[in-house]
VEXDO-545932 format. One record per residue (C-alpha): x, y, z; residue in three letters; residue number from 1. Coordinates in steps of 0.001 Angstrom, whole numbers, plus 500000, padded with zeros to 6 digits. Layout:
VEXDO-545932
X, Y, Z, ALA, NUM;
...
//
This chain:
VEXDO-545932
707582, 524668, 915849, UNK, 1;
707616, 521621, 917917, UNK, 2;
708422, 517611, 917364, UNK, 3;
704923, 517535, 918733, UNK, 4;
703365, 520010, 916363, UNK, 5;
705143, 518289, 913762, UNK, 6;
703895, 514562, 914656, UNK, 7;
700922, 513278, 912508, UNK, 8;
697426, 513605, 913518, UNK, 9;
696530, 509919, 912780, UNK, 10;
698079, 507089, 913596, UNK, 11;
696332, 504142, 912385, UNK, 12;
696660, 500796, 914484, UNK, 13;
696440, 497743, 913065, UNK, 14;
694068, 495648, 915494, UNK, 15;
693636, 492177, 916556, UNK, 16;
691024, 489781, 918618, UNK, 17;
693554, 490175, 922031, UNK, 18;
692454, 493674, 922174, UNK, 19;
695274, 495591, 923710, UNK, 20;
697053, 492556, 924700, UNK, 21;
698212, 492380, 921678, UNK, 22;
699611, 495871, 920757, UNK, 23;
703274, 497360, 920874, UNK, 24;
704244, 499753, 923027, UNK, 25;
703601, 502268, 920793, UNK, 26;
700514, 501606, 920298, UNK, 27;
698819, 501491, 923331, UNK, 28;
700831, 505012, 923652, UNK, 29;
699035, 506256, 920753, UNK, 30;
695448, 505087, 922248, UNK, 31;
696124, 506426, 925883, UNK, 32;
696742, 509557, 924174, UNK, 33;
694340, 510057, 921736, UNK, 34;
691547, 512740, 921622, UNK, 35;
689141, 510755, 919249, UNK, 36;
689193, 507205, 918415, UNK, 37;
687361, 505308, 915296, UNK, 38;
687033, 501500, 914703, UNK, 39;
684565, 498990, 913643, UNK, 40;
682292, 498006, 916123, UNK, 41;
683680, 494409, 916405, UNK, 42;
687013, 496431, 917311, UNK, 43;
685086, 498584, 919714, UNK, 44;
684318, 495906, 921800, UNK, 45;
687645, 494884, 922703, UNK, 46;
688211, 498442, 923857, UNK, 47;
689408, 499355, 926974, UNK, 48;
687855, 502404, 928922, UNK, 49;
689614, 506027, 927185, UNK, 50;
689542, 509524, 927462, UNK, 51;
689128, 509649, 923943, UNK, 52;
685627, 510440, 922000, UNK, 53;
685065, 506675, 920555, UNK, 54;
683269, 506784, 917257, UNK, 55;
682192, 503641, 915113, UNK, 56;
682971, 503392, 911813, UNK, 57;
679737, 503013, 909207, UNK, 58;
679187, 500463, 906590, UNK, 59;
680230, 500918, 903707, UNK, 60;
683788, 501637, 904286, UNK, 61;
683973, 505112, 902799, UNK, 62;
681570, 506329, 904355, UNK, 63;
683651, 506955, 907525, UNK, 64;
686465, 508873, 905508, UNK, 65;
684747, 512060, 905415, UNK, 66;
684206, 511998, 909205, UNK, 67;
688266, 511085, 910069, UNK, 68;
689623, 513609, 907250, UNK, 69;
687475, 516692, 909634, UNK, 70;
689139, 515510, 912604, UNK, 71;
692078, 516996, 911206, UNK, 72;
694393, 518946, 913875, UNK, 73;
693166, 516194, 917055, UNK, 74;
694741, 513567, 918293, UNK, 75;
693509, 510953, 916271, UNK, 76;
693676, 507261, 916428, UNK, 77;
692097, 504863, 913872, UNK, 78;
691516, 501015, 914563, UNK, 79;
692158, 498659, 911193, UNK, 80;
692620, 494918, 911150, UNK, 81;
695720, 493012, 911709, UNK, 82;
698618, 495042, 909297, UNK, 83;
696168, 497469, 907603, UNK, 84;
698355, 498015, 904657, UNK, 85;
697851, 494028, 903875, UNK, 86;
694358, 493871, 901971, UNK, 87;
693193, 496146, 904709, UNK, 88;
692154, 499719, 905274, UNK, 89;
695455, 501669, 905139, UNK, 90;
695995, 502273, 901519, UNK, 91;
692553, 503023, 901047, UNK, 92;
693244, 505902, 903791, UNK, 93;
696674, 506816, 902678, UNK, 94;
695175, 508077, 898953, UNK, 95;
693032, 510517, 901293, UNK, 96;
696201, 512212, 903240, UNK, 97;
699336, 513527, 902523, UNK, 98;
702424, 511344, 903715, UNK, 99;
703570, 513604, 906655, UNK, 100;
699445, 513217, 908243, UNK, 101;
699640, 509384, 909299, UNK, 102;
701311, 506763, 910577, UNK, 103;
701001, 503379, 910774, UNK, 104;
701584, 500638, 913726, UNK, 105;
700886, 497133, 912268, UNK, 106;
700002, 494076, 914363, UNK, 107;
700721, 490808, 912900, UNK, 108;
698344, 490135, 909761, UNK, 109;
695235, 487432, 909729, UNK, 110;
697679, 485381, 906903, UNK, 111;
700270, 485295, 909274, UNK, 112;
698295, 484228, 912540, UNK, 113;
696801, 481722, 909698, UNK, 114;
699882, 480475, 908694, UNK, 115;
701597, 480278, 912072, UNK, 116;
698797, 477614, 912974, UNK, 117;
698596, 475647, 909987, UNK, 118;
702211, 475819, 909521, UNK, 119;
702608, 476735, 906041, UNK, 120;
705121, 478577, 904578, UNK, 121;
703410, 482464, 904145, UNK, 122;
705434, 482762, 900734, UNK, 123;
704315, 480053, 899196, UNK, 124;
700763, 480258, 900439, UNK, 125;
698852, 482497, 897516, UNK, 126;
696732, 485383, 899835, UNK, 127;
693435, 486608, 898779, UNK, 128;
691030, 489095, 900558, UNK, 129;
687758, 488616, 899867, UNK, 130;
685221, 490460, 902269, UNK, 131;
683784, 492031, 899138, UNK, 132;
684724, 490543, 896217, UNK, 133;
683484, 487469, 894040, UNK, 134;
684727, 484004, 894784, UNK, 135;
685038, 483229, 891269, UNK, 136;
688492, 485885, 892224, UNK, 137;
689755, 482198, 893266, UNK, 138;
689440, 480684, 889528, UNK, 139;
692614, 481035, 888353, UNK, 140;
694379, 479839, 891947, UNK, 141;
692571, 476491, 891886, UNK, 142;
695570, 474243, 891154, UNK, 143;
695876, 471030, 892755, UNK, 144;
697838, 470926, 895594, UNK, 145;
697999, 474553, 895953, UNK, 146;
697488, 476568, 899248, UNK, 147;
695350, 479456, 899558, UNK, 148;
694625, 481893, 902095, UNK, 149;
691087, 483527, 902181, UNK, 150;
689625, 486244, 903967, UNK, 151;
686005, 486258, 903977, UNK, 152;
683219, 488140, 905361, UNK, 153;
681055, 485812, 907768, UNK, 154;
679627, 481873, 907905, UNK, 155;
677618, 482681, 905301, UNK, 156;
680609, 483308, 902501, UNK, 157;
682547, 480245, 903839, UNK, 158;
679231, 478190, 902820, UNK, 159;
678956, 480205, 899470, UNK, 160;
682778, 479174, 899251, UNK, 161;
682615, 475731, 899705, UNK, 162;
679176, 475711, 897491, UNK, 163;
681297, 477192, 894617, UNK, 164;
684285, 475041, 895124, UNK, 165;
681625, 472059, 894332, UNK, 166;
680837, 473293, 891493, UNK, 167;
683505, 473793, 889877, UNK, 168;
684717, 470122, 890491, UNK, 169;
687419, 470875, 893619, UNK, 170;
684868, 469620, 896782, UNK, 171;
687487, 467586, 897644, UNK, 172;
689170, 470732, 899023, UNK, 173;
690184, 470650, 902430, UNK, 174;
689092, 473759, 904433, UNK, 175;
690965, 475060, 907412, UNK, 176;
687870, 477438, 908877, UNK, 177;
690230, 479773, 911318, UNK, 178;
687841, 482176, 913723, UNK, 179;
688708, 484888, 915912, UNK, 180;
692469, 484285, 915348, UNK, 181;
694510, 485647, 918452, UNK, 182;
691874, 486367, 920664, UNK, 183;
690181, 484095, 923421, UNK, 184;
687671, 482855, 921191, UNK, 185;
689894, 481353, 918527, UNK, 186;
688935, 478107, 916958, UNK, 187;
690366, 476281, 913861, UNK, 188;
688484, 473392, 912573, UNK, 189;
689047, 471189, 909335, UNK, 190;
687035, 469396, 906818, UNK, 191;
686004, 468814, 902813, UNK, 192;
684283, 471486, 901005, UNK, 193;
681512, 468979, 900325, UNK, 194;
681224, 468126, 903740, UNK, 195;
678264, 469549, 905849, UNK, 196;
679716, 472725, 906899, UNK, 197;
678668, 473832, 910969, UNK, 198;
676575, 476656, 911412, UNK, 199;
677840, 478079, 913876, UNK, 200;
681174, 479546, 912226, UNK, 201;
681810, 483015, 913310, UNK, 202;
683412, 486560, 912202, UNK, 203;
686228, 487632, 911962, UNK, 204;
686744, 484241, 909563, UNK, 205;
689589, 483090, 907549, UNK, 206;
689825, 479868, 905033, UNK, 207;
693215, 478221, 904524, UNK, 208;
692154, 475853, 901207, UNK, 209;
694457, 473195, 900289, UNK, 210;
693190, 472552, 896746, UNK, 211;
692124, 468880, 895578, UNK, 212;
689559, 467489, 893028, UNK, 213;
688846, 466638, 889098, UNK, 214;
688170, 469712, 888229, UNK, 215;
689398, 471481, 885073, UNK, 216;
692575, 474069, 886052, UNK, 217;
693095, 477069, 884194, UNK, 218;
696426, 477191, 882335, UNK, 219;
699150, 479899, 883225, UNK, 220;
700036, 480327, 879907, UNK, 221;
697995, 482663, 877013, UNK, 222;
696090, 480894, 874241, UNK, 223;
693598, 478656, 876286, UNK, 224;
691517, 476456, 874854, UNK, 225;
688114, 477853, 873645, UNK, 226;
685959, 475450, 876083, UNK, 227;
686844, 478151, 878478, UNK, 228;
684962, 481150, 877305, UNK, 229;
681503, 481146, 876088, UNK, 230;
681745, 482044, 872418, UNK, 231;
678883, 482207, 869577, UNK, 232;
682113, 481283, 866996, UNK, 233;
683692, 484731, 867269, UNK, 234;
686846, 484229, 869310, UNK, 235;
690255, 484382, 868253, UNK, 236;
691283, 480866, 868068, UNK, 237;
693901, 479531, 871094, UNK, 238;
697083, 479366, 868360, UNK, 239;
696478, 483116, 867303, UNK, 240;
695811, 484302, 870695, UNK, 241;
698950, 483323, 872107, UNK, 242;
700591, 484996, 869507, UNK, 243;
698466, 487729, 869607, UNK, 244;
699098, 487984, 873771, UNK, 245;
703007, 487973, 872512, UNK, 246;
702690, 491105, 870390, UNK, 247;
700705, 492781, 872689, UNK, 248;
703429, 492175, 875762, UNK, 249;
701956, 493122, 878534, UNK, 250;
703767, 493950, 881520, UNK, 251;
702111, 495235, 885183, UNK, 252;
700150, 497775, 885386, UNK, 253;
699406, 498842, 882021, UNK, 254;
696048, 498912, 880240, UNK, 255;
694575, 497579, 876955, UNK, 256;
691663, 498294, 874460, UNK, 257;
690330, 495635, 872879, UNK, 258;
688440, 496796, 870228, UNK, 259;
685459, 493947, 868786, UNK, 260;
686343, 492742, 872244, UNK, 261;
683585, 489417, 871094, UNK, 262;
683980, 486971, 873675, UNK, 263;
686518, 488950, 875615, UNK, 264;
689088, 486452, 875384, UNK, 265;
692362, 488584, 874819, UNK, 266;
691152, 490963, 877160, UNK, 267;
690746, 488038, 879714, UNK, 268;
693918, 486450, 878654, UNK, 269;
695282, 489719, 879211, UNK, 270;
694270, 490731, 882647, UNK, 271;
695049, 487808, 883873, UNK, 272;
698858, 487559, 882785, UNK, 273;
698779, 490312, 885945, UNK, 274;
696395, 491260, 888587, UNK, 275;
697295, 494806, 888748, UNK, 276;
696234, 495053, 884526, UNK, 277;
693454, 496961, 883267, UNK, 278;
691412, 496360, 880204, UNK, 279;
688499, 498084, 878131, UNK, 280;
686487, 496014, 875899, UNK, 281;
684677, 497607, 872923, UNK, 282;
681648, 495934, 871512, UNK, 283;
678473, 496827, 869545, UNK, 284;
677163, 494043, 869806, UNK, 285;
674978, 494103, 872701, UNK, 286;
674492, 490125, 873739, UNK, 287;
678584, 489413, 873049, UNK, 288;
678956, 492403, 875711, UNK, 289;
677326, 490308, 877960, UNK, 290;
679331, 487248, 877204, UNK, 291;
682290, 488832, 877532, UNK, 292;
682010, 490535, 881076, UNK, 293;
680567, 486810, 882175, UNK, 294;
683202, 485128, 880783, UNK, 295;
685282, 487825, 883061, UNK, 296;
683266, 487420, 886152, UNK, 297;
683531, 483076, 886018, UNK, 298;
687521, 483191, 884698, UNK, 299;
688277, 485350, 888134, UNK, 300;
688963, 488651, 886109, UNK, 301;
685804, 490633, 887223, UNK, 302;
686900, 494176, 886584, UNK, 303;
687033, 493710, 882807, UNK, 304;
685049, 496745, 881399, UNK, 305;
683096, 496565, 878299, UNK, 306;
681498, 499462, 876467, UNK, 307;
678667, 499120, 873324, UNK, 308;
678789, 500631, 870737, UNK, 309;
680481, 501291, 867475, UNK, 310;
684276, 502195, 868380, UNK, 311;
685023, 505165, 866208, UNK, 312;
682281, 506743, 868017, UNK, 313;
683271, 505843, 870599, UNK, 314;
686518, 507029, 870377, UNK, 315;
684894, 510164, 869734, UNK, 316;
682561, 510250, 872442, UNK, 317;
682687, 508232, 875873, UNK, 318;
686519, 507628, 875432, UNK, 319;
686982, 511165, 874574, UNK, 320;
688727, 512097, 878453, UNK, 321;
689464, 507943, 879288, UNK, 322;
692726, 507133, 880601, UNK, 323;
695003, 506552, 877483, UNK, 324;
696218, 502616, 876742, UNK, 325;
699587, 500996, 876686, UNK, 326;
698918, 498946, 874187, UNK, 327;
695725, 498278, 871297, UNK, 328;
694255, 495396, 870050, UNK, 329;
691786, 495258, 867254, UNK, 330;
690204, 492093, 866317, UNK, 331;
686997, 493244, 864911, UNK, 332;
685459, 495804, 863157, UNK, 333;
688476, 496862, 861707, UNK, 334;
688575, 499946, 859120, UNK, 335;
690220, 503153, 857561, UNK, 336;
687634, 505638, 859685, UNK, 337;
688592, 502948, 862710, UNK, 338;
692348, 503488, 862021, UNK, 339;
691640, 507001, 861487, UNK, 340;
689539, 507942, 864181, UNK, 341;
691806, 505559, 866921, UNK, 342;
696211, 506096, 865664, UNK, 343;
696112, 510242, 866746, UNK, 344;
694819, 509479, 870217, UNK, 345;
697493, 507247, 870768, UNK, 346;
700286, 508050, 873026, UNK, 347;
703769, 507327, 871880, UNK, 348;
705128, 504357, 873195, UNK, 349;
701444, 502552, 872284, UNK, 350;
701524, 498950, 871599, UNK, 351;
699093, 498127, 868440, UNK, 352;
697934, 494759, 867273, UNK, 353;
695462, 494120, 864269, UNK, 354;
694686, 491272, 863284, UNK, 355;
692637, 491068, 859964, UNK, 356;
691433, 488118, 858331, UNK, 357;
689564, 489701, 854305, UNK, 358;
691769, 490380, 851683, UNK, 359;
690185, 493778, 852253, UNK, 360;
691111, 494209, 856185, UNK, 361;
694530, 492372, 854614, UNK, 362;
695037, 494941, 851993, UNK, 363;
694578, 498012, 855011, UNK, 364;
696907, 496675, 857062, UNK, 365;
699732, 496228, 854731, UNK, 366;
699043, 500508, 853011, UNK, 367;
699338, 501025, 857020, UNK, 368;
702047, 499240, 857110, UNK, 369;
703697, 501095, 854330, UNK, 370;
702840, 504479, 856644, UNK, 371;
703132, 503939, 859945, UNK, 372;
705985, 500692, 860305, UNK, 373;
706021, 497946, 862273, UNK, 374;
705698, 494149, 861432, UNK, 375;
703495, 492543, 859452, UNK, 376;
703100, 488735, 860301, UNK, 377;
701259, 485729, 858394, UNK, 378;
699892, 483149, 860807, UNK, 379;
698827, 479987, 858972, UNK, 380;
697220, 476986, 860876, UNK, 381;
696713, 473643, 860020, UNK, 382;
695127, 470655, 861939, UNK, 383;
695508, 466931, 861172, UNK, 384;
691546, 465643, 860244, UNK, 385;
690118, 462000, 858816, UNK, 386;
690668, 461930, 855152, UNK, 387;
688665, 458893, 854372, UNK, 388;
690471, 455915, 855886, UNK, 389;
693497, 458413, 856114, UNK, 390;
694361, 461811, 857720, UNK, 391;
695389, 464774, 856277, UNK, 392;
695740, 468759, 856991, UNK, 393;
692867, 470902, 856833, UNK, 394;
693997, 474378, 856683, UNK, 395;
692069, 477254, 858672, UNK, 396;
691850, 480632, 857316, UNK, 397;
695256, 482921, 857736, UNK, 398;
695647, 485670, 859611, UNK, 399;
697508, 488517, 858965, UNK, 400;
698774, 490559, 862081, UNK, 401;
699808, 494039, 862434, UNK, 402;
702377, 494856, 865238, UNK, 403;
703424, 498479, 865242, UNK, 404;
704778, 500382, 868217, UNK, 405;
703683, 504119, 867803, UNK, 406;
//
């Protein structure tokens, strides 16, 4: 067999608004000799005259994957934007192929054409892609005197952008709108989110935000105040939380259960200690459901899932074939058939947290205790409050936490 036969079938290019003045020598290699080429139509138009079949790709993205993958065994060339393994189309790709199929040729990325004429420093410049995602992705980012990077679909979602920044108190944003980066009909203009935006800002768009206003920033660190989730009075209270966050430990990656997820505000707290976390609520009640995946969508942590319905059947049922967790919380609903029905399923190495508040859920935890290990841990709180002309402390209800590692 050949070094030809061996060489990959696709090479995907990463693609730019110079068109071919812009590409390696490799890459306009790869184009010349290409038997089929695929890109976006707004790629397609920089394209020079080829032998190759040209083919645009459809909308929605995936779409177009069945169509590449039966081009297997051609020459086959496949246009992304800018580096497409940089919130672009590459790693999307790559999960359809096996490594020795592809190869990539990056072009220099829209975040660093952005940063190259604004002048910031890439690394310290937080970079978000956006084309179809919600802007509320940006919630926890919006720290004053921050720098963000933003790729968004068209005019319209640099409006929506600056809209949203409003609202949330931070129009006093500066916007750097950057269009058509690299190609002849680059322009970067500059101006406050609550300033009348043009109406004539064009595609391929990127926002460099330098973050300014009164409006309230979300702390880094777990227990946030309550004012930040919508609550009906069932939320684990900021104190507890934290310590609750502590015991669950969550490190990249992994993925939690919250069972009587209520508000969702460990499961929030816990996605967003990373964005690469994963967490299923549980919740039978059907209007807290609600709450919770809203209090997900505004807090920037969208992708929280939460399922209704009682958890031990649950556990039984929808769950029965789910992905297993790294670590448990339970802060509602507890019980022996919960217990029961949820500790077998468990993978070793699980992290569990209860946190039970009855002398009855109190009395459960510590026989489980007794059976299973781990820690048991009293949390007692106590604020300062007017005692007539005076001030004293007013004592909230203990908690009694669970921490076992199965």
């Amino acid at each position: 067999m050949t070094d030809a036969d061996d060489a990959p079938w696709l090479t995907v290019v990463g693609w730019g608004e110079s068109g071919t003045a812009g590409l390696t020598p490799a890459s306009r290699e790869a184009l010349q000799a290409a038997e089929v080429v695929f890109g976006a139509r707004r790629h397609l138009r920089l394209l020079p005259p080829l032998a190759a079949e040209v083919r645009e790709w459809p909308v929605p993205f995936a779409d177009g994957i069945p169509g590449l993958l039966s081009e297997r065994g051609r020459r086959t060339v496949m246009l992304a934007s800018g580096d497409p393994f940089w919130f672009g189309a590459g790693a999307t790709l790559a999960r359809h192929l096996a490594p020795g199929e592809w190869r990539s040729l990056p072009s220099p990325s829209t975040f660093s054409l952005a940063a190259s004429r604004l002048g910031w420093s890439l690394e310290s410049v937080t970079c978000l892609g956006l084309h179809a995602r919600p802007l509320t992705r940006l919630r926890p980012h919006l720290h004053r005197g921050r720098r963000l990077l933003v790729l968004l679909r068209d005019g319209a979602a640099v409006a929506a952008l600056a809209d949203w920044l409003g609202r949330v108190g931070f129009g006093a944003s500066q916007l750097h709108m950057l269009e058509a980066l690299g190609g002849d009909q680059e322009r970067v203009r500059r101006l406050r989110a609550d300033a009348e935006l043009p109406d004539d800002i064009a595609h391929p768009v990127a926002v460099g935000l330098e973050v300014a206003g009164s409006g309230p920033a979300l702390p880094l660190a777990p227990g946030r105040p309550d004012g930040w989730f919508s609550h009906d009075g069932q939320i684990t209270k900021p104190a507890v939380r934290a310590a609750t966050l502590a015991a669950l430990a969550p490190m990249p990656g992994e993925r939690l259960w919250d069972i009587g997820t209520g508000s969702g505000s460990v499961a929030i707290e816990w996605l967003l200690a990373h964005p690469d976390n994963r967490a299923l609520g549980l919740e039978r009640d059907a209007e807290r459901a609600e709450r919770a995946r809203r209090n997900a969508r505004e807090l920037g942590v969208d992708w929280l899932e939460v399922i209704e319905g009682d958890a031990a059947a649950l556990l039984e049922d929808e769950l029965a074939d789910a992905p297993p967790p790294d670590a448990v919380f339970i802060g509602g609903g507890l019980s022996e058939s919960l217990l029961d029905a949820l500790w077998p399923r468990l993978p070793v190495g699980t992290r569990l947290v209860a946190n039970a508040v009855t002398l009855e859920s109190e009395a459960l935890l510590a026989q489980r205790q007794r059976e299973l290990g781990g820690e048991l841990v009293r949390l007692e709180l106590s604020a300062a409050t007017a005692l007539g002309s005076r001030r004293g402390w007013k004592a909230t209800y203990p908690i009694v936490q669970w921490r076992v590692e199965k």
